[in-house]
Each structure stands twice: as structure tokens, then as C-alpha cells.
PAVEX-308366 format. One line per 4 residues: their letters; for each residue x, y, z of C-alpha. Coordinates in steps of 0.05 Angstrom, whole numbers, plus 5000, padded with zeros to 4 digits. Layout:
a> X,Y,Z; ...;
END
This chain:
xxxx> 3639,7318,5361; 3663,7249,5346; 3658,7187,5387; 3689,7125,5401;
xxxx> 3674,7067,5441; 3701,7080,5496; 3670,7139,5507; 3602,7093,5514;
xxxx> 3638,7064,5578; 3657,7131,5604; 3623,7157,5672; 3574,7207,5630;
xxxx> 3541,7148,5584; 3559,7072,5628; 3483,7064,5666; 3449,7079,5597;
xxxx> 3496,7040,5559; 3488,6977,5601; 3426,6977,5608; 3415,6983,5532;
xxxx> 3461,6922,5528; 3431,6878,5575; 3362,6897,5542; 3383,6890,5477;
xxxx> 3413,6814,5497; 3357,6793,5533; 3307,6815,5477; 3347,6776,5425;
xxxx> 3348,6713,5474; 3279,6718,5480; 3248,6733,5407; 3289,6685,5379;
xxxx> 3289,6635,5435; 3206,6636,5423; 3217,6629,5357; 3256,6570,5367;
xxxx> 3213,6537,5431; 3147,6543,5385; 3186,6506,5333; 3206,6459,5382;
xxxx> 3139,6452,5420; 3103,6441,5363; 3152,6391,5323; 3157,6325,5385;
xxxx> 3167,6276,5324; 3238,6308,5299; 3254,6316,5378; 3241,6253,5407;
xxxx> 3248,6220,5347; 3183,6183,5348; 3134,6166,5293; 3183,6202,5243;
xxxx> 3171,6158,5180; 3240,6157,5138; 3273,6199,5188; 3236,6248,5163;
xxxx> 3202,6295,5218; 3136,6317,5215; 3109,6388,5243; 3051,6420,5255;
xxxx> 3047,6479,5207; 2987,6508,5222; 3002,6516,5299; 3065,6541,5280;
xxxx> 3040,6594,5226; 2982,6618,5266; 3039,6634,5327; 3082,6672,5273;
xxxx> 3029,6714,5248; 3024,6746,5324; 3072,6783,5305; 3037,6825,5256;
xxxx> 2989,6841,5311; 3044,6856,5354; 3067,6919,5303; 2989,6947,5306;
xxxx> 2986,6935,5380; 3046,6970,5388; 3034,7037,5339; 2972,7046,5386;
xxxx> 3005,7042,5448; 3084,7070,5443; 3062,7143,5440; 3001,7146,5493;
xxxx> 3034,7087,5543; 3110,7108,5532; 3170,7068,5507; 3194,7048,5575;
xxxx> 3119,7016,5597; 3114,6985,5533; 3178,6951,5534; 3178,6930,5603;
xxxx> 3094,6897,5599; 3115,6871,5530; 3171,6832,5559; 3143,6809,5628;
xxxx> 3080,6784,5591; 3118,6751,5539; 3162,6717,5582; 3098,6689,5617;
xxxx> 3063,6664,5569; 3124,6631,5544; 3135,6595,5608; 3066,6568,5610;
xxxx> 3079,6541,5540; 3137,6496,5559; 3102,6477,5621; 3032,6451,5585;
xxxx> 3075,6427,5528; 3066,6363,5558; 2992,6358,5579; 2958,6414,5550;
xxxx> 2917,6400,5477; 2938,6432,5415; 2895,6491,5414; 2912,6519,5484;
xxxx> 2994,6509,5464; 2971,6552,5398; 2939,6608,5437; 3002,6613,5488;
xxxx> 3041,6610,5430; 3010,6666,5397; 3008,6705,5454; 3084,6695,5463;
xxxx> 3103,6718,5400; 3052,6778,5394; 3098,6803,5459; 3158,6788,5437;
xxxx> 3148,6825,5376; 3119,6881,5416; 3185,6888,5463; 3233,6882,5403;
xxxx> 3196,6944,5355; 3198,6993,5422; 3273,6982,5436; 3291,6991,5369;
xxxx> 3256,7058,5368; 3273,7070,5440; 3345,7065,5440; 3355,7119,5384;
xxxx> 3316,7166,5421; 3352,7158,5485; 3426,7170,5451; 3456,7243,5440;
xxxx> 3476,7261,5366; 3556,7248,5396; 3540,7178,5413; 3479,7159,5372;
xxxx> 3511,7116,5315; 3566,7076,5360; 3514,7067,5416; 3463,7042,5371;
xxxx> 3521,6990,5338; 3546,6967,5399; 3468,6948,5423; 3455,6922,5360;
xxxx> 3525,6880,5372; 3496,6853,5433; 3434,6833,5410; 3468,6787,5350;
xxxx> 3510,6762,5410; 3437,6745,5446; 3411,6717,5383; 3479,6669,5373;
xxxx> 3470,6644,5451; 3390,6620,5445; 3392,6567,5402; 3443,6534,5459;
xxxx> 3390,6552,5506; 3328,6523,5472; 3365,6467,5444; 3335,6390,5441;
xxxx> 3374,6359,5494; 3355,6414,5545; 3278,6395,5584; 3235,6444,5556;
xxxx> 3207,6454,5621; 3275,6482,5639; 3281,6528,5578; 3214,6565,5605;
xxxx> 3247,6574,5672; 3302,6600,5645; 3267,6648,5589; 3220,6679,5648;
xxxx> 3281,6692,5689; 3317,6725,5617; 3249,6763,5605; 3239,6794,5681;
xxxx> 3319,6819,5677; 3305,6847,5609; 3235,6883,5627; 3277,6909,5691;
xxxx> 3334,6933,5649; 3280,6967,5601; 3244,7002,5661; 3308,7037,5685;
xxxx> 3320,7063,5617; 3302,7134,5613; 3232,7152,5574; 3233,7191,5509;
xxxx> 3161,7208,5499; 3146,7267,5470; 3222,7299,5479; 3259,7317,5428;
xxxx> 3311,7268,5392; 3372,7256,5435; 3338,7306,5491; 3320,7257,5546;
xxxx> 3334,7264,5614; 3391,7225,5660; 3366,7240,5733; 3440,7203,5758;
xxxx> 3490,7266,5747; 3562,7260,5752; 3596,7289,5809; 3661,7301,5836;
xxxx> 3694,7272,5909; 3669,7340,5936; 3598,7327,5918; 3593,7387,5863;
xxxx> 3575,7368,5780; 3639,7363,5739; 3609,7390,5682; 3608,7317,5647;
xxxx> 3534,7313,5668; 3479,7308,5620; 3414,7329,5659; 3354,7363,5614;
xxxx> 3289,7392,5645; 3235,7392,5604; 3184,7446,5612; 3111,7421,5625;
xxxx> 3076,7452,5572; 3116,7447,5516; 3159,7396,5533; 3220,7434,5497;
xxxx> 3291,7412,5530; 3320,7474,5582; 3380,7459,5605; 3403,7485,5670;
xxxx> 3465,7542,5663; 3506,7479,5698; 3489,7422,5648; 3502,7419,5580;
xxx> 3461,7401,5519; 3481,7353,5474; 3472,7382,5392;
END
């Protein structure tokens, strides 16, 4: 059955679909906004301008490569813990703890020493990294088969819009103290968005269950609905003789 984009908009798919967007955004603010703060944080010379010798800025690259190679323990973190924690607990730790330690990097980028800014740094990124693998996996588990290609696009759309917005976010004229206000506040939306997302562990591809059904003004399903019940042992999708299972 083909698809179109509207139909991602239409009563049967909207809740998912937004809240894949909003996730998606928010996780593309906040990777590459991290990417850019830890950049920033740890390069005061080409920001403020001082001590630059030939206009030429100066940066710390071993605080800066030891926060980038987080991310690598991010992936192995994240093998061990997307099948026996879930996608949706994951997501939503990965991006509440990242957006934490991200806001107590621009608040000690003032006053704390170099080491403790490389730690929080690290810690940041190892998060972020975390957050972004599960929603990638998560959001092609959640889609049907009839929506899975355009749903996925139009996520993936949004999260290039997220990743064009935080560079104006983290930019040089804005306090950096600021930017970490602003990034928690981005990370607790997207780790709320995330938690409302249905969970596809251990279901089937496309098989995941929407508790909000559709109804009519009389309070009866339409038949638009999309509710699965998975069976406890087995966990193999049974859709009631009222629902309808998406191939």
C-alpha cells in the first residue's frame, strides 16, 4: 500500500509522527550543538580574540579529541544496553544525562580547570552519541511497512533542519552560559518526546503497539486504529478481530 506524506499527518500516524519529529530535532540540536560548544569551550583564544598570535587561533586538541572519542564508547555502551534497557529508556537517560552534563560544561567553562571541562565534555558526548544510535534504530522499528520509508525521511528531514538551527544557537556572540540553559531545556523536551514514543523491544518490525486508538464522535473504533497485543510469552503481534495489522 503506498504512502504519501500526508498520510503521516493523518489521525492514525500524527502523535507518533510528532513525536519522532520533535525527537529527531532536538537530537540534532543537541549532538551537534555539543559538538560545537566543546569546540567552543575549549578554543577562548579564537572567541574572545585574545592571545591569538597572527590572528591565528589556538585550540586545545587534546581536550577536544579526548571529548570526541566518547563517542566510540557511546556505540559499546549502547549495544549493551538497547536490547536489555529498551529503546525508549535508553533514549530518554541518554538525553537527560547528556543535556546535564552539557549544562555543567558551559557553566564551569569559566572557573573550572581543564581536566574537569574534559571529563564533562566527554561525558556529554558519550550521551549524545548514545541518544542519537537508539533513535536511529528506534524510529524504523516503530513505523509500519506503509509508512516506514516516508516517515523515516521526513524525521531524518527534521533532524538536518535541527542540525542547520545549532550553530545559531551555540554561536560566539551568544554567553555560553546561556547556550547550556538553553541545550538542557532542548535535551529534557527531547528525552520527553522520546519517552512517549512507543517501545519496540523484542516485537516484531513495524508490530509495535499505539495504546491511543482512533475513535469516532460516538465513542466506537473507526477501523483506522492500529492497536497490537502482544502475547506474553512469545511476544508474537495478535491483533484484535477490530484492529488491523499493518503487512
Amino acid at each position: 500500500e503506498e504512502s504519501g506524506f500526508r498520510d503521516l499527518l493523518s489521525r492514525k500516524w500524527r502523535k507518533v509522527t510528532l513525536l519522532l519529529w520533535l525527537t529527531w530535532m532536538g537530537y540534532a540540536i543537541g549532538y551537534y550543538g555539543s559538538v560545537l560548544a566543546v569546540t567552543r569551550i575549549f578554543d577562548a583564544d579564537a572567541v574572545e580574540g585574545a592571545d591569538a598570535q597572527d590572528g591565528t587561533p589556538t585550540f586545545d586538541y587534546k581536550a577536544i579529541f579526548i571529548s570526541a572519542s566518547a563517542e566510540i564508547l557511546g556505540v559499546f555502551v549502547v549495544i549493551q544496553t538497547v536490547d536489555s534497557v529498551g529503546r525508549i529508556p535508553t533514549q530518554a537517560m541518554s538525553y537527560i544525562f547528556g543535556g546535564i552534563f552539557l549544562f555543567s560544561l558551559a557553566m564551569s567553562a569559566e572557573t573550572a580547570n581543564n581536566n574537569l571541562l574534559t571529563v564533562l565534555a566527554f561525558c556529554a558526548r558519550a550521551f549524545e552519541m548514545m541518544g542519537s544510535c537508539v533513535t536511529w534504530v528506534s524510529t524504523a522499528e516503530i513505523l509500519p511497512t506503509e509508512i516506514r520509508s516516508t516517515g523515516h525521511s521526513a524525521a531524518n528531514a527534521m533532524g538536518r533542519t535541527g542540525a542547520f538551527m545549532s550553530p545559531y544557537l551555540v554561536g560566539t556572540n551568544i554567553p555560553i552560559k546561556f547556550v547550556g540553559a538553553a541545550m538542557l531545556v532542548i535535551h529534557l523536551i527531547t528525552a520527553c518526546c522520546a519517552w512517549h514514543l512507543p517501545e519496540s523491544k523484542g516485537k516484531d518490525l513495524g508490530n509495535v503497539t499505539y495504546d491511543d486508538d482512533v475513535v469516532d464522535s460516538g465513542g466506537e473504533k473507526d477501523g483506522s486504529e492500529t492497536t497490537f497485543r502482544y502475547d506474553s510469552d512469545d511476544a508474537v503481534a495478535r491483533p484484535t478481530s477490530s484492529d488491523r495489522r499493518i503487512v
